[in-house]
C-alpha positions, 0 to 999 in steps of 0.5 A: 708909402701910404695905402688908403683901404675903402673897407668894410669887408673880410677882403680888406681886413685881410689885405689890411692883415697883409700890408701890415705886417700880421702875415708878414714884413710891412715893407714900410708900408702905412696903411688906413683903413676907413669904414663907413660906420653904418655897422654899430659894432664893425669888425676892426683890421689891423693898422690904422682905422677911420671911420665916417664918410669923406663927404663925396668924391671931393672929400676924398680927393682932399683927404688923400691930398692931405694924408699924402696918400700914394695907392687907393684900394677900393674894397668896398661891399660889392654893392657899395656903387656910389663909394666905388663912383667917388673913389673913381673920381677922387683917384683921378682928380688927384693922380692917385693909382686905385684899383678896386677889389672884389670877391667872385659873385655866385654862379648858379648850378643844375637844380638853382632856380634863380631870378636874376633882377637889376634892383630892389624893385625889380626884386619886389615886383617878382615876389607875389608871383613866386611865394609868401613867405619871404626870407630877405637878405638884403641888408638893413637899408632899402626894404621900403622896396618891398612895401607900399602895394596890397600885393606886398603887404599880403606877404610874408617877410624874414629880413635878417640884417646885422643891426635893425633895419630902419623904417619903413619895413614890410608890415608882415615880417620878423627881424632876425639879427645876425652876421654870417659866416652861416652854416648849411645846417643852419640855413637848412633849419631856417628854411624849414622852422619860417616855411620860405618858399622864395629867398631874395638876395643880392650878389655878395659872393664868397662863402660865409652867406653862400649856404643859403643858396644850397639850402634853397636848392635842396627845398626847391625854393626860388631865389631873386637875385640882384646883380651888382652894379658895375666897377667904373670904368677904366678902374682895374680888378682884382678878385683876391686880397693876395692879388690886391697886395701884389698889385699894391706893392708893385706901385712902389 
């Protein structure tokens, strides 16, 4: 039995870690993980590994066709939309079962003081009227959002990304490169050394960038936070890598 794993995230490594025998017997299970290859240095999973695009929704179709792929997993990043539209399509040009698996998304609190937004622009449109000094944790890509008007060049921007972000970029702003799991002493540290005073974020959900938030609550500083898109339709849910096994292993 064959399972393509749409990966790039702790959840798929660890469904990966669990179909393949690291946890327990492989079952003779086959299982591929492709990545998108937009990370320079990703975190490998075990078994087999591919990575690059499948050139849209037929080209994956044409892969699973050719790999004789008999379950599909859709454990893309929680914002990867088009990736998840495509799958959605190839599974069912091709007949292929498919079932997307994504970590709970963040809840707010008594203290939180959250903007919830649809976009990256919506985001942008927000911050003047919350702060100036910024700390960004969308991501490398998209942060032409946050240029091109007087109101948003006059502020202030900490992007932290895994890899350098690509132009354009705000023109005020300092680039840290990390990869999380974060600290709360350590966001509390960087909250307070750059004077943030607005946070934005999208919702990733689990616990290794999460203390951002925490550390933003204790300094009474506001949080933009941009909803996910939606799972496609008829596609059906799971929230956990043990989940998304059992379910894998029941298509047999």
């Amino acid at each position: 039995m064959h399972v393509l794993i749409l990966g790039g995230t702790a959840e798929a490594r660890r469904l990966a870690a669990l179909l393949t025998g690291e946890d327990r017997s492989a079952d003779g299970l086959l299982v591929t993980s492709s990545l998108a290859g937009r990370v320079a240095a990703p975190r490998l999973p075990p078994g087999r590994v591919r990575i690059g695009g499948f050139g849209g929704a037929e080209g994956l179709a044409e892969w699973l066709r050719a790999e004789r792929v008999d379950v599909l997993v859709d454990a893309t990043h929680p914002f990867a939309g088009r990736m998840s539209f495509h799958a959605a399509a190839a599974a069912a040009a091709t007949g292929v079962p498919l079932v997307a698996l994504r970590r709970g998304g963040w809840r707010p609190v008594p203290g939180d003081d959250w903007h919830p937004v649809d976009s990256l622009a919506a985001a942008a449109a927000l911050l003047p009227g919350l702060g100036e000094r910024v700390f960004l944790t969308t991501g490398r890509m998209g942060l032409a959002a946050f240029t091109g008007t007087p109101e948003l060049d006059r502020l202030w921007f900490l992007v932290r990304s895994v890899d350098p972000p690509e132009p354009p970029v705000p023109p005020r702003c300092e680039v840290l490169l990390d990869r999380g799991p974060f600290t709360l002493d350590g966001e509390r540290g960087l909250l307070a050394a750059h004077r943030v005073d607005v946070l934005v974020t999208k919702d990733s959900g689990g616990p290794a960038t999460a203390p951002k938030l925490t550390a933003a609550r204790e300094a009474g500083v506001p949080v933009v936070i941009v909803r996910r898109p939606p799972v496609p339709a008829g596609v059906p849910l799971v929230t956990g890598p043990e989940e998304a096994a059992r379910w894998v292993r029941g298509r047999r």
